[in-house]
C-alpha positions in Angstrom: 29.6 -8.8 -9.8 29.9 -12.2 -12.3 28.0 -13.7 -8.8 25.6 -11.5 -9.2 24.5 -11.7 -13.2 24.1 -15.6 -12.9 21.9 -14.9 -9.7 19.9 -11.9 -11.6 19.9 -15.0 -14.9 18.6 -17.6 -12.9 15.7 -15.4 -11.4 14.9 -15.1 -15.3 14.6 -18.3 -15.6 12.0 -18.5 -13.3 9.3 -16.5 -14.9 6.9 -14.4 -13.1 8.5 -15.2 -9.3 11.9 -14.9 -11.3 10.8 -11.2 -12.2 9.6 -10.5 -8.4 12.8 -11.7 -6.8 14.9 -9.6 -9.4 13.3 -6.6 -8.7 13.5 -7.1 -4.6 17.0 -7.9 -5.2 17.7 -4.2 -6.7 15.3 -2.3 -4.5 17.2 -4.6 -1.3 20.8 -3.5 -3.0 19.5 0.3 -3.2 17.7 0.3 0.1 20.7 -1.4 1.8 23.6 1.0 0.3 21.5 3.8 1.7 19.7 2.2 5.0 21.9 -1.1 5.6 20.8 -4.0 4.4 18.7 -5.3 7.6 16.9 -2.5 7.4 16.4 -2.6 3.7 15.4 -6.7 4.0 13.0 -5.8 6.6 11.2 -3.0 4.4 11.1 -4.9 1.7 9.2 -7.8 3.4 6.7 -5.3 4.7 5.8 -4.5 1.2 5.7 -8.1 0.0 3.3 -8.9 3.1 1.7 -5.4 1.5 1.4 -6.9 -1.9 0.6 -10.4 -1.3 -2.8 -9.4 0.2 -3.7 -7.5 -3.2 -2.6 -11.0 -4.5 -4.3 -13.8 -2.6 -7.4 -11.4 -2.5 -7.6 -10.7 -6.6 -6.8 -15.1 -7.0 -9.8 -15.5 -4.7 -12.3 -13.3 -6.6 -10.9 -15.2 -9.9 -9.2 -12.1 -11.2 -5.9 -13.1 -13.1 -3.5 -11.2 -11.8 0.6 -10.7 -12.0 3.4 -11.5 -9.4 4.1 -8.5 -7.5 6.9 -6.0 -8.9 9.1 -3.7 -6.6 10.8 0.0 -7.5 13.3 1.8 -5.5 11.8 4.8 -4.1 8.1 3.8 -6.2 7.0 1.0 -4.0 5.5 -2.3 -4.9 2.4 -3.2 -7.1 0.4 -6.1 -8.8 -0.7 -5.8 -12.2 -4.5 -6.9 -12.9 -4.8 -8.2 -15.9 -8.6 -8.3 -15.9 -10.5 -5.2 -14.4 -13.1 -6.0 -11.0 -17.0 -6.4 -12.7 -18.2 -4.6 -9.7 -17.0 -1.7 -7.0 -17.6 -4.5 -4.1 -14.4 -6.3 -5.9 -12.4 -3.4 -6.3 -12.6 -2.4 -2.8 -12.3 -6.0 -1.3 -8.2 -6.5 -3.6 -7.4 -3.3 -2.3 -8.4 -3.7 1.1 -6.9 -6.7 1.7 -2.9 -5.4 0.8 -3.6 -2.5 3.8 -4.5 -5.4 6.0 -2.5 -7.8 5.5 0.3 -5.1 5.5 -1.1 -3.8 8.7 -1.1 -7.3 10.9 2.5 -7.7 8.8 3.8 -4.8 11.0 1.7 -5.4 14.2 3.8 -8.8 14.4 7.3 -6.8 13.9 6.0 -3.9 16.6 5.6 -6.9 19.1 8.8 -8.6 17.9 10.1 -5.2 18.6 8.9 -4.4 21.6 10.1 -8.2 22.6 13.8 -8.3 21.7 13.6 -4.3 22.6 15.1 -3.4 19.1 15.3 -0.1 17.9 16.4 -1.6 14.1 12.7 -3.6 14.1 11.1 -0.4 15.9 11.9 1.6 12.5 10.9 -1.4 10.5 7.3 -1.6 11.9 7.0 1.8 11.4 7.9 1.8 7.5 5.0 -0.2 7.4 2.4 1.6 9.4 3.0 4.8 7.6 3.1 2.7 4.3 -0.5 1.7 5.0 -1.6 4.7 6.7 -0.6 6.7 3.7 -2.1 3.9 1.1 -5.4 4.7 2.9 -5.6 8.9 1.7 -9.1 8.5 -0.1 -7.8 9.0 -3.6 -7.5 6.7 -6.7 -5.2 5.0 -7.3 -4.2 4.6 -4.0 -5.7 1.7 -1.9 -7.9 3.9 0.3 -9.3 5.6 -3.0 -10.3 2.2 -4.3 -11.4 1.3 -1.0 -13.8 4.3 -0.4 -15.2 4.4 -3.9 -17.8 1.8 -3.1 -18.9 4.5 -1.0 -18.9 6.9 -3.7 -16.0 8.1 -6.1 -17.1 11.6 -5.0 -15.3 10.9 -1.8 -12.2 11.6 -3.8 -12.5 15.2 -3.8 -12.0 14.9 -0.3 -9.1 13.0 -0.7 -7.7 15.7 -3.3 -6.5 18.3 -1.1 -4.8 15.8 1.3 -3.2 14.9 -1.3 -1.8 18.7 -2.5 -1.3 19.4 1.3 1.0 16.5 2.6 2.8 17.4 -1.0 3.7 20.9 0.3 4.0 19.9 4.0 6.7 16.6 2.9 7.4 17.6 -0.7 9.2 14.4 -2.8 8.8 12.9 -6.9 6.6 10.2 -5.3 3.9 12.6 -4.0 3.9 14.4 -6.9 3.9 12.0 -9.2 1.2 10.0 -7.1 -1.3 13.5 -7.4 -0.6 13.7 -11.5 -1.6 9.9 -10.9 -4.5 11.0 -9.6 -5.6 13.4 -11.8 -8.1 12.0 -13.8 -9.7 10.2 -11.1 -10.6 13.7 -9.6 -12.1 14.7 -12.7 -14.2 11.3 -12.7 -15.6 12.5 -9.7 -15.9 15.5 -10.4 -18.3 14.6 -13.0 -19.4 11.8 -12.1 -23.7 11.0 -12.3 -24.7 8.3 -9.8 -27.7 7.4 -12.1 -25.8 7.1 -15.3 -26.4 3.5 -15.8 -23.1 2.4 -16.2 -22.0 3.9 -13.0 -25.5 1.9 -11.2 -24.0 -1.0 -12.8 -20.6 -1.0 -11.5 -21.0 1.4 -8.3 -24.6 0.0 -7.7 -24.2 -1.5 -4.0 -26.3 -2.6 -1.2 -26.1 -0.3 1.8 -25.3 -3.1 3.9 -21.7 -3.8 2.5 -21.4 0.3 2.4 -21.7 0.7 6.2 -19.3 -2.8 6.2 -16.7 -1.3 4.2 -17.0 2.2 5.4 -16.4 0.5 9.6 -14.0 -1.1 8.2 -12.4 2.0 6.8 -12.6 4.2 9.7 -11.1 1.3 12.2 -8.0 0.2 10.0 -7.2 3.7 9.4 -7.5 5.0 13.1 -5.5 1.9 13.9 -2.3 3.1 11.9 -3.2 6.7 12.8 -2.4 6.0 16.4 0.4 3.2 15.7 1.8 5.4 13.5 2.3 8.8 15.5 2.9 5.9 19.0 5.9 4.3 16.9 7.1 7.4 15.8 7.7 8.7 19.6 9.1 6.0 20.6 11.8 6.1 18.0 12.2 10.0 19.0 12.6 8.4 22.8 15.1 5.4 21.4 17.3 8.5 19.5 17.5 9.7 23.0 18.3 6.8 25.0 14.8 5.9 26.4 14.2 3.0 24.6 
């Protein structure tokens, strides 16, 4: 325990990355004493491959942004300290934390299927169903942010997904995720496509629409089918096919 304090005091010491490697630290020590640690470790990588592309993609569009943080049982997020001028930017920073996540997960399946590991079989698909559920078209999930260059109406779609994987896998996390998401659904709900603050930020050329909206469509029929593949291949590993 004395180990551990001067380890949690020396990640102080480092600032913002100090901050980050505390909080994977408690979220690998409450994963770990529930999952084992491996599988925790693994996890917890996934959602710093997750994170990183929100990261690299917000420094590259000059937005100042904050080392990622990790909860138990929450997830993982980056803190913008400057909001995106347009939709185009908004959708590109949260785009790019499904993607990277996705390939992030991809390379474990393989690794997976390579070494014929049941342990990095779970671990790949943690993080397909992290990004397939990060993709539901509702702010302030990724997909949300993602589709609203579309339009934010798009989120009323996303609403009752939202209320029916709540009552089909009921946990805190999905319902604190749809009170998250509450006033979003009332912004679209209301929201005026001419008002000329909403040309100004949602105001987009059709081009990048069709772009984004491909885009979309492909990554999320990607982790649709890895998803539910993984996912019966576990069920055939529990029962000795694997």
């Amino acid at each position: 325990m004395i180990k551990l304090l001067f380890l949690l005091l020396g990640f102080l010491k480092l600032g913002k990355i100090g901050a980050t490697g505390i909080t994977m630290l408690l979220s690998l020590l409450v994963y770990g004493s529930l999952y084992g640690w491996r599988y925790a470790a693994g996890f917890i990588g996934l959602l710093f491959a997750h994170e990183m592309g929100h990261y690299l993609a917000a420094r590259q569009r000059g937005l100042a942004v904050g080392a990622p943080t990790f909860i138990p049982f929450v997830g993982a997020w980056i803190q913008l300290k400057e909001q995106p001028m347009n939709v185009e930017t908004e959708a590109y920073v949260a785009a790019a934390g499904p993607f990277v996540g996705t390939i992030a997960a991809t390379c474990v399946y393989f690794w997976a299927r390579d070494a014929h590991s049941g342990l990095l079989l779970a671990i790949s698909y943690s993080g397909f169903f992290l990004n397939f559920f990060n993709l539901l078209p509702i702010s302030p999930l990724d997909g949300g942010r993602m589709t609203a260059i579309l339009t934010p109406r798009i989120w009323l779609l996303g609403a009752p997904m939202m209320v029916a994987l709540a009552i089909y896998r009921p946990s805190p996390l999905l319902i604190m995720i749809a009170i998250l998401s509450f006033p979003s659904v009332m912004k679209a709900w209301r929201y005026d496509a001419q008002a000329p603050e909403n040309l100004a930020y949602y105001g987009t050329p059709i081009g990048l629409k069709i772009e984004y909206g491909v885009f979309y469509l492909g990554l999320a029929a990607f982790l649709g089918i890895m998803t539910q593949s993984v996912h019966g291949m576990l069920d055939a590993a529990r029962g000795g096919g694997f």
